[in-house]
BAVEXMI-394941 format. One record per residue (C-alpha): chain; x, y, z; residue in one letter; residue number from 0. Coordinates in steps of 0.02 Angstrom, whole numbers, padded with zeros to 5 digits. Layout:
BEGIN
> mol east north up type seq
> A X Y Z a NUM;
...
This chain:
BEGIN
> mol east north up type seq
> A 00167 02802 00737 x 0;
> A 00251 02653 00698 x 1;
> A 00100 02601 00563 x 2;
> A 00102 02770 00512 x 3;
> A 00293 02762 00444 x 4;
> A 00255 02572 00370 x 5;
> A 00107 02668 00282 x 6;
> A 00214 02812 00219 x 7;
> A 00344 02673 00148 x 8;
> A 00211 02606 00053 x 9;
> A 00162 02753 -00022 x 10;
> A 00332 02789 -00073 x 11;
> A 00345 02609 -00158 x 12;
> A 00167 02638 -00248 x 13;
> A 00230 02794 -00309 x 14;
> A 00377 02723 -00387 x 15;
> A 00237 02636 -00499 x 16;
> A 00193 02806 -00535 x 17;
> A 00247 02841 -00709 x 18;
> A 00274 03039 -00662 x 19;
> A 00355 03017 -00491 x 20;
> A 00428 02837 -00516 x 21;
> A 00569 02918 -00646 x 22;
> A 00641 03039 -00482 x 23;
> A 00622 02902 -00342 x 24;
> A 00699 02767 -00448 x 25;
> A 00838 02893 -00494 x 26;
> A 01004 02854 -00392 x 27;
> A 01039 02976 -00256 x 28;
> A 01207 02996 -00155 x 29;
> A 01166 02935 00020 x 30;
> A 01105 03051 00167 x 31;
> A 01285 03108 00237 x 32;
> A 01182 03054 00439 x 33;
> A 01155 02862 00350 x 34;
> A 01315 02861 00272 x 35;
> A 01418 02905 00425 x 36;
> A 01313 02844 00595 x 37;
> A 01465 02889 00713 x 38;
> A 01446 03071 00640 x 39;
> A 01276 03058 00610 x 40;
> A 01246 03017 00795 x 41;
> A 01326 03166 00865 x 42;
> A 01241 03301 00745 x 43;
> A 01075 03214 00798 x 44;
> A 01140 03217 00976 x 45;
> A 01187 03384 00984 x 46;
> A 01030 03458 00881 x 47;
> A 00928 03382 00992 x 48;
> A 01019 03451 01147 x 49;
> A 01017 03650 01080 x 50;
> A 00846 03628 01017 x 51;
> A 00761 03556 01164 x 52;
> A 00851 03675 01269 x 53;
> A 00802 03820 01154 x 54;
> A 00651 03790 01129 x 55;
> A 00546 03660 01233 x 56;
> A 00452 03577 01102 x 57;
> A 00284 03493 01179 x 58;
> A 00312 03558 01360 x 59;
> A 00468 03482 01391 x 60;
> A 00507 03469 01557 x 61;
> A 00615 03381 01674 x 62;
> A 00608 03229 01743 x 63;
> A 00565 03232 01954 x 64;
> A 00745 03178 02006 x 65;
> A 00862 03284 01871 x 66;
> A 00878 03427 01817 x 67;
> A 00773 03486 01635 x 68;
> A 00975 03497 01587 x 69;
> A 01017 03357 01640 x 70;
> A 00853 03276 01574 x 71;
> A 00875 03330 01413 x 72;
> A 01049 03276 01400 x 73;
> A 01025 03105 01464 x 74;
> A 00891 03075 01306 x 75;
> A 00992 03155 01198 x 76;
> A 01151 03048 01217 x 77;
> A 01029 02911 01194 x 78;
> A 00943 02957 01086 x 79;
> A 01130 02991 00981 x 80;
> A 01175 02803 01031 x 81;
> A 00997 02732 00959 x 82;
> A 01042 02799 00789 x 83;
> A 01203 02705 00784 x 84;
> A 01115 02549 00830 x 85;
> A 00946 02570 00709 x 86;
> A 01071 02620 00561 x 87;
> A 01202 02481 00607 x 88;
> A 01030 02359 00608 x 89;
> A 00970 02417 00446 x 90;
> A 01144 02378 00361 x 91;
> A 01124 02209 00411 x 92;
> A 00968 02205 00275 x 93;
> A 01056 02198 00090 x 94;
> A 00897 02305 00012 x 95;
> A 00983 02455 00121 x 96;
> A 01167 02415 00115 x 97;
> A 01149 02424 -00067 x 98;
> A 01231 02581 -00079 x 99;
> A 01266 02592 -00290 x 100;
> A 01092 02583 -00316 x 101;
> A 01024 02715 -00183 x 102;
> A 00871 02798 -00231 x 103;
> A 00737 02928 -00131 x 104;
> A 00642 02777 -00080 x 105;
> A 00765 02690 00017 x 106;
> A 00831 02855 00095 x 107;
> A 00650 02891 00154 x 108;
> A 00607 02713 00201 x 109;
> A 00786 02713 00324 x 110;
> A 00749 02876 00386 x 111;
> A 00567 02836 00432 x 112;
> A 00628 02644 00506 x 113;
> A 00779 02737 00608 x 114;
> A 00659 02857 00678 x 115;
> A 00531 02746 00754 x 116;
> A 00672 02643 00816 x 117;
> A 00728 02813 00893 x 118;
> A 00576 02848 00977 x 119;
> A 00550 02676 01049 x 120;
> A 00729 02688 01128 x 121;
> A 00653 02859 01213 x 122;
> A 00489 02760 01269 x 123;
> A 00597 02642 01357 x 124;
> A 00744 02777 01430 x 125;
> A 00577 02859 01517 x 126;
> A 00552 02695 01629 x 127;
> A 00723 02740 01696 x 128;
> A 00742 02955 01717 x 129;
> A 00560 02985 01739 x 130;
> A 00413 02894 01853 x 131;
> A 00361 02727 01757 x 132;
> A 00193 02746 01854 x 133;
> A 00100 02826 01672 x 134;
> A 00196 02766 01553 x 135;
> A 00139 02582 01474 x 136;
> A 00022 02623 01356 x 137;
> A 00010 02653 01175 x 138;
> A -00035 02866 01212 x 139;
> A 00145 02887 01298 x 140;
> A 00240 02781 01162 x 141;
> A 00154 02869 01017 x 142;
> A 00191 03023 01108 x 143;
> A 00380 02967 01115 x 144;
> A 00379 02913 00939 x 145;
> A 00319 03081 00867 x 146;
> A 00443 03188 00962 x 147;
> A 00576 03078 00899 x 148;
> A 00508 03133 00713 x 149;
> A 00490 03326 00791 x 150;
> A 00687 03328 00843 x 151;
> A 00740 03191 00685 x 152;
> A 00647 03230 00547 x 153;
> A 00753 03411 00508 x 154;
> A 00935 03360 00524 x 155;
> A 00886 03208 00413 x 156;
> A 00801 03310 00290 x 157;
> A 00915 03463 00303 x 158;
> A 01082 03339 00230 x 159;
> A 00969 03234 00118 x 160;
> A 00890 03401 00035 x 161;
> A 01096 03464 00011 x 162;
> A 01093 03322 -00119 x 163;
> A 00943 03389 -00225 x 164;
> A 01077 03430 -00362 x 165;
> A 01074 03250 -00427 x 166;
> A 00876 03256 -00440 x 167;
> A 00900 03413 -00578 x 168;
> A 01071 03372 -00651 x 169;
> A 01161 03207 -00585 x 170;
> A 01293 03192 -00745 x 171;
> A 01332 03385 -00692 x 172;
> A 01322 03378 -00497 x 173;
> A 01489 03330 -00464 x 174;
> A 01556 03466 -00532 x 175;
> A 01475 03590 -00411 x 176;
> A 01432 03479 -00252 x 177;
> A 01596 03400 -00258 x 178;
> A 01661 03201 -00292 x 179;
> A 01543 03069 -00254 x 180;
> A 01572 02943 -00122 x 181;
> A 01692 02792 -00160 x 182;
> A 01559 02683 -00200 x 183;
> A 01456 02797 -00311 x 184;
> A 01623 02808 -00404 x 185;
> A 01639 02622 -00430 x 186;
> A 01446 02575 -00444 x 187;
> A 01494 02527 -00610 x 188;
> A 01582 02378 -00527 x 189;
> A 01489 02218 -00448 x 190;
> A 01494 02248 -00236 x 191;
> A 01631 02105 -00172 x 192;
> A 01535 02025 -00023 x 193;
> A 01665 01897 00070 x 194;
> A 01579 01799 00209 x 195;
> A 01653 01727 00372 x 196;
> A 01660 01556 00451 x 197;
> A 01542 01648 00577 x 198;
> A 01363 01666 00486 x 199;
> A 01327 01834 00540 x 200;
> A 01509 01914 00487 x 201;
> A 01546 01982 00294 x 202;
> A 01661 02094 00224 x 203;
> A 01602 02197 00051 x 204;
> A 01706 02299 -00042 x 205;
> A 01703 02357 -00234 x 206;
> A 01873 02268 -00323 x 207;
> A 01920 02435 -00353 x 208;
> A 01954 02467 -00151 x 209;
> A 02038 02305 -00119 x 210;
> A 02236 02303 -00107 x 211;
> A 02283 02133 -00039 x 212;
> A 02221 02027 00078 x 213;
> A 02353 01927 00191 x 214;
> A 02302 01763 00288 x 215;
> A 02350 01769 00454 x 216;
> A 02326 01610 00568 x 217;
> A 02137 01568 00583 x 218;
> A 02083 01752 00518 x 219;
> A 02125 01871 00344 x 220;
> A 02183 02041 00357 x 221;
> A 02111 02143 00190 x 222;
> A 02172 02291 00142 x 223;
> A 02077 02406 00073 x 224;
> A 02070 02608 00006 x 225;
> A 01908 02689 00067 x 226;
> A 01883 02878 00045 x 227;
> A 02078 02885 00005 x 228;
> A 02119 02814 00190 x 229;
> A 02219 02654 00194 x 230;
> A 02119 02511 00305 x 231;
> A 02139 02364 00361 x 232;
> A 01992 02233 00424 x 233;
> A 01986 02054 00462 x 234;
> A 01876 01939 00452 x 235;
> A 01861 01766 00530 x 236;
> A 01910 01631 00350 x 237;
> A 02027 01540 00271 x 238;
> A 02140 01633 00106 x 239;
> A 02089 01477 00037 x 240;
> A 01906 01497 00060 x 241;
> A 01930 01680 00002 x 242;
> A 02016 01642 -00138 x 243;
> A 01876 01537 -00209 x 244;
> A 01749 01692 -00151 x 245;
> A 01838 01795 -00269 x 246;
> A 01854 01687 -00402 x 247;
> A 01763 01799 -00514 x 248;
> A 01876 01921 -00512 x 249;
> A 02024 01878 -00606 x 250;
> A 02111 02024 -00557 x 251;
> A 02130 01987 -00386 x 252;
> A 02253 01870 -00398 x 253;
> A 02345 01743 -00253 x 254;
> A 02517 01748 -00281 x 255;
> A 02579 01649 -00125 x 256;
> A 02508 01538 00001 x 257;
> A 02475 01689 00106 x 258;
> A 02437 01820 -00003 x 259;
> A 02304 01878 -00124 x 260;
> A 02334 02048 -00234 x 261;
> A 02247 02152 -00340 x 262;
> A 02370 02165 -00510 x 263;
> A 02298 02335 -00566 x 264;
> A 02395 02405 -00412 x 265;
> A 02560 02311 -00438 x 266;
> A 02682 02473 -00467 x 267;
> A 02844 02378 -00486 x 268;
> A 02904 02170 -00443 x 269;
> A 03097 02128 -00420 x 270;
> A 03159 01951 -00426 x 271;
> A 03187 01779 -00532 x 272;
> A 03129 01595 -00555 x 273;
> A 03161 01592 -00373 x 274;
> A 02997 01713 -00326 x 275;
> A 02942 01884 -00367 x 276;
> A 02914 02035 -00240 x 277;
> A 02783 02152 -00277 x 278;
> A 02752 02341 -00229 x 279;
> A 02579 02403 -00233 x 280;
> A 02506 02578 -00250 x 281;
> A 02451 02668 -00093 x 282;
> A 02553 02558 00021 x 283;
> A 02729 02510 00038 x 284;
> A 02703 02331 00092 x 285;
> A 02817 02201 -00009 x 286;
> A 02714 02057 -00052 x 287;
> A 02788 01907 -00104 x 288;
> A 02747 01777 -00277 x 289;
> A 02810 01597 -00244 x 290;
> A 02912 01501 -00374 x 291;
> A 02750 01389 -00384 x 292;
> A 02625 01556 -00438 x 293;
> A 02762 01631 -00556 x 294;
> A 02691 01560 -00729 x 295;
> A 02492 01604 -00670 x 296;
> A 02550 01786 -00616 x 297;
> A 02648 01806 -00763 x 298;
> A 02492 01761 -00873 x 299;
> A 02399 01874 -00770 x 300;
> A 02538 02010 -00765 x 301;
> A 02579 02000 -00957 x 302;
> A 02380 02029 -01003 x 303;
> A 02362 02160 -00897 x 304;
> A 02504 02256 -00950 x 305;
């Protein structure tokens, strides 16, 4: 099943070759609402495959020898809800699909398939534990494993990324009917901010747009960021220092103390004198200070801007 999903991807990439089909895969397409929100995602998977199951029996369903087919199908469901958090979390890890400006079809279908099979290989494995392992190493129980994860999957994933079919027929005119895009469709005009950490596998991305301030605190720095309209803070393991120099390309976000970096297009108001400036930002009421050394950089920066 597993070859059979690698094969499907590579249709999907020949077809982008396709002068006909390549135009509507290549076109960018507003995330699946399961990929772009795996907590949520999870549950609606979760619970789907609960009510279905229980509904319906797909396959023969039964339950295992020690539970009931309730609690059976509960058990796999809650893991199988948990498996899409990890498989989605995993595939975020891979730049091609944490890319999110330049989603298309392709890499919708190709994280959809990849989640899946990861899906129905967490399944394979739960079945050593809730039903007899006596039957179950070999490739005929995984495949069948596999392809029920597809059965249950396929339709939730398919049922949210069909709601965005609006941008396939009209994308200037679909956010007047299907509502605003996501934050980062709104800024994909702007390069993706990607800090990284002291600790290799640790970054931080953000479009400049999102980014408040950033505040060092000890051996860490706190950024904070707007996301969806909701104020929030993460920290990452660096030095302001080394930050500073990570954002150097982005004149706008400016460090106006030894502590502090700011972006000036949300500077609302700054009080003060030669002494040092204090700055109020949009969309937080945090004070944040400019020392007497950053005064004639920030107002350089300031005066341009304004």
């Amino acid at each position: 099943m597993q070859l059979a999903a690698l094969n499907i991807i590579h249709v999907f990439l020949l077809l982008q070759n396709n002068v006909m089909f390549g135009f509507l895969l290549k076109k960018k397409y507003p995330r699946n609402y399961l990929i772009e929100n795996p907590g949520a995602g999870a549950v609606i998977i979760a619970l789907f495959t609960f009510l279905f199951v229980i509904l319906y029996k797909p396959l023969d369903t039964t339950a295992s020898q020690s539970l009931s087919f309730v609690a059976t199908i509960a058990i796999y469901s809650v893991g199988t809800g948990l498996s899409v958090i990890i498989f989605e979390w995993l595939l975020g890890r891979i730049r091609w699909f944490s890319d999110v400006k330049d989603w298309t079809l392709v890499r919708e279908a190709c994280s959809v398939l990849l989640v899946l099979c990861g899906v129905g290989t967490v399944i394979w494995l739960m079945g050593f534990f809730v039903e007899a392992p006596a039957d179950r190493l070999n490739l005929s129980t995984y495949f069948d494993s596999v392809s029920r994860a597809f059965l249950l999957g396929l339709l939730p994933f398919l049922f949210f990324s069909a709601l965005n079919y609006r941008y396939l027929l009209d994308p200037d005119d679909a956010g007047k009917t299907a509502g605003k895009l996501s934050q980062q469709e709104k800024t994909e005009k702007e390069p993706l901010v990607i800090i990284n950490s002291r600790l290799k596998k640790e970054e931080l991305s953000f479009f400049p747009d999102q980014f408040i301030y950033a505040e060092s605190d000890g051996n860490y720095v706190v950024f904070c960021l707007i996301k969806d309209n909701v104020i929030k803070k993460e920290t990452i393991r660096n030095s302001i220092t080394n930050v500073e120099e990570q954002l150097k390309a982005f004149p706008d976000l400016l460090r106006t103390h030894r502590a502090f970096i700011v972006n000036m297009k949300k500077i609302t108001g700054k009080k003060g004198n030669i002494l040092g400036y204090q700055l109020t930002l949009s969309d937080t009421g945090s004070l944040i200070p400019v020392s007497r050394n950053n005064i004639p950089k920030f107002d350089e920066a300031f005066s341009k801007l304004n």
